[in-house]
N, C-alpha and C positions, 0 to 999 in steps of 0.2 A: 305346336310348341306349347308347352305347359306356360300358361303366365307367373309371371315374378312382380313382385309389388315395382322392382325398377321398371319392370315392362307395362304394368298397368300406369306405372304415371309417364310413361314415353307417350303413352297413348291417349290418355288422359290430356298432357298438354299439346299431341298434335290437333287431335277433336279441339281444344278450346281456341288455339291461335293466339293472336296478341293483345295490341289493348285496343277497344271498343267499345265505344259510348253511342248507342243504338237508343235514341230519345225516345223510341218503342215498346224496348225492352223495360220491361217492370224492374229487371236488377240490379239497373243503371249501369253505371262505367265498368266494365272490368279488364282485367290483364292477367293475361293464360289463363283465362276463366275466373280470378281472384276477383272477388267482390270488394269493394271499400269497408267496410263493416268486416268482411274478413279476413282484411289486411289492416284493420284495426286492432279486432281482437288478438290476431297474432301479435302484435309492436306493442297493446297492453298501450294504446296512445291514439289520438285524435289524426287520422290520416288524411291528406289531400289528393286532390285527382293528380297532381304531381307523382305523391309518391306513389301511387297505384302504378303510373306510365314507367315509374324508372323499376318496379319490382323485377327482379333478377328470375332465373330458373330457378337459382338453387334455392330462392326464399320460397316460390312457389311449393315447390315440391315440399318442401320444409312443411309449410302449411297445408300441404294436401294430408301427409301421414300425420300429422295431427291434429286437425282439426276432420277430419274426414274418415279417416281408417283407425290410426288409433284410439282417440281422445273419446270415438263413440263407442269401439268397441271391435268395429267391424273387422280388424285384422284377426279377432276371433273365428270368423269361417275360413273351416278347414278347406271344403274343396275351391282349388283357384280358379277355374270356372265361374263359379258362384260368387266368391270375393270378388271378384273381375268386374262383373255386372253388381252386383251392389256398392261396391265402390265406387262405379261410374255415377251407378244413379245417386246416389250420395252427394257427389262435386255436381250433379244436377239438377235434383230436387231436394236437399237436404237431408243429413245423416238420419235425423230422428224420424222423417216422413217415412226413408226407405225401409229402416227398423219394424215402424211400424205395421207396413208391407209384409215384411218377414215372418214379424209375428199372429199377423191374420191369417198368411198361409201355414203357418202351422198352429194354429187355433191355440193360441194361448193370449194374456191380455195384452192389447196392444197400448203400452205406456210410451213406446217411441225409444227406451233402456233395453238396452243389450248387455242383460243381466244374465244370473246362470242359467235360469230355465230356458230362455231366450238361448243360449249357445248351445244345449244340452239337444234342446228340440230341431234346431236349425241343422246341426251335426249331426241328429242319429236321422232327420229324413233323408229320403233318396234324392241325392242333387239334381238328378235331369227332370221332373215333374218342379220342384223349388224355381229353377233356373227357370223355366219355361214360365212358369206362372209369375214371378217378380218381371220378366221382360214383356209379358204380358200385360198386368198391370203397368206398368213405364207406359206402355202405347196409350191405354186406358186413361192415364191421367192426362196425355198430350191431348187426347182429345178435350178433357174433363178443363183444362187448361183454355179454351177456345170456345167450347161453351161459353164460361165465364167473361171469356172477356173476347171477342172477336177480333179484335186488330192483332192478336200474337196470332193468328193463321200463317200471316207473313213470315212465322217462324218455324210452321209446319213441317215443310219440306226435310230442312235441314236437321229437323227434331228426330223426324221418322228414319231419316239416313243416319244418326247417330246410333241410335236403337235397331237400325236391320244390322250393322256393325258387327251385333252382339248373336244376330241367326246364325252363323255360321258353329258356333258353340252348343248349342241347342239340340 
């Protein structure tokens, strides 16, 4: 089945689950994967771990295609394969990290902006080598993520099962 931006954020919020404040995780509290900072910046207002816990579906989602797919740019890729997986990693490692991603696989400067060259270059390569090297990199920085700091090991597992998700597309 071809993915649909409704289908990427079904999926999207079944990967995230509910609300979770894991005093491990570097993100702190989130709900359906919504960070407090980005359920700030959505409300354009100071938010509390309250309003994180009572965030709705429909805000989430709300906050996914814009802060995440549109606001960066990314519902600019055309193949939805490819939007699929950079969306994800987007709501994972941030819009501009994965951007930037994109733009090293197709050698142009990597500013983190999904600008026209950036959409022109992303859309005339061939998506199955794109797709494969972005979920590549993803693995790459899970690891790169553990390095850095060894107690998110503990997140490994379920990191690496997020991302095999996306082999089946591949």
């Amino acid at each position: 089945m071809i993915p649909t931006i409704d289908s990427m954020l079904d999926e999207i919020l079944r990967r995230e689950g509910g609300f979770v404040d894991n005093p491990h995780d570097g993100g702190g509290p989130t709900n359906r994967g919504i960070t407090l900072p980005a359920l700030a910046r959505h409300r354009r207002r100071i938010c509390t771990v309250a309003d994180l816990r009572d965030l709705t579906e429909a805000e989430a989602r709300d906050i996914y295609r814009d802060e995440y797919l549109h606001g960066p740019g990314l519902d600019k890729i055309r193949d939805p394969y490819l939007l699929a997986l950079a969306f994800d990693c987007a709501v994972n490692h941030g819009p501009q990290r994965v951007i930037r991603w994109l733009q090293k696989i197709v050698h142009t400067i990597d500013d983190g902006i999904f600008g026209d060259v950036t959409e022109v270059l992303v859309n005339s390569a061939d998506p199955v080598p794109m797709y494969r090297r972005l979920l590549a990199r993803r693995i790459e920085f899970y690891g790169e993520i553990c390095v850095r700091d060894p107690s998110q090991v503990a997140f490994i597992v379920g990191w690496l099962r997020r991302a095999c998700e996306f082999l089946e597309a591949a």
